[in-house]
N, C-alpha and C positions, 0 to 999 in steps of 0.2 A: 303700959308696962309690956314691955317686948319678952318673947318665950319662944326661945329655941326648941325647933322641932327636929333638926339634924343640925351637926356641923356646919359653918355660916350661912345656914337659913333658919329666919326668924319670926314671926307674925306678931306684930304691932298693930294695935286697935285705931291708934295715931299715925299710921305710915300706909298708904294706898288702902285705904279701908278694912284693914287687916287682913289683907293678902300675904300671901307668904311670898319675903324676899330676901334677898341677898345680905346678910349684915351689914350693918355700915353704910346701906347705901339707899333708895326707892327704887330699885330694879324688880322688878317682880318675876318670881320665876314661869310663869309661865311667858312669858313675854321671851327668855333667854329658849326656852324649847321650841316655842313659835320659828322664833329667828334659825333655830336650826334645821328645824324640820324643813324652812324656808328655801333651804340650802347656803346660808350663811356659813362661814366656818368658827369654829371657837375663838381662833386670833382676832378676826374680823369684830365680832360681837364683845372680845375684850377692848379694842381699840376704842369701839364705837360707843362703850358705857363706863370708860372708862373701869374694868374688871381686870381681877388676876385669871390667869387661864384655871387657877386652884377654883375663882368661882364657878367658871362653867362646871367642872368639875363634878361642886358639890351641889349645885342642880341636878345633872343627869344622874347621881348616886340618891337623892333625895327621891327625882322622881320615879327611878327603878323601886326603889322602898317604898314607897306608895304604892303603884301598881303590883306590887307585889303581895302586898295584902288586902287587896280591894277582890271581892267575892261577886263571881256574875253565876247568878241563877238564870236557867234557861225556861222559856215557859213552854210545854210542847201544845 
């Protein structure tokens, strides 16, 4: 049973081992931010997975909202 965590990403227990991905598709997001960080460009990475430039999209806004509430305690 798949469950949307943001706008077309979704986590399915049956789809890349319940990695968070792309709706619709086995793209995994992490894999789309790799590619980026890679120096891929969003076009490039839509062509190559066959994606709307809307999915990169809802990647980088997925992963901004993660990082956004992930809490780093410092140990001194």
């Amino acid at each position: 049973m798949a469950v949307q965590l943001a706008p077309r990403i979704i986590v399915d227990p049956a789809i890349r081992f319940g990695r968070p991905v792309i709706q619709g598709t086995r793209v995994p997001v992490d894999l789309v931010l790799a590619k980026l960080a890679a120096g891929m460009t969003a076009n490039q990475i839509a062509e190559d997975y066959d994606l709307g430039l809307e999915d990169i999209q809802a990647v980088l806004a997925y992963a901004a909202c993660t990082l956004a509430e992930e809490e780093v305690r410092l140990a001194a």
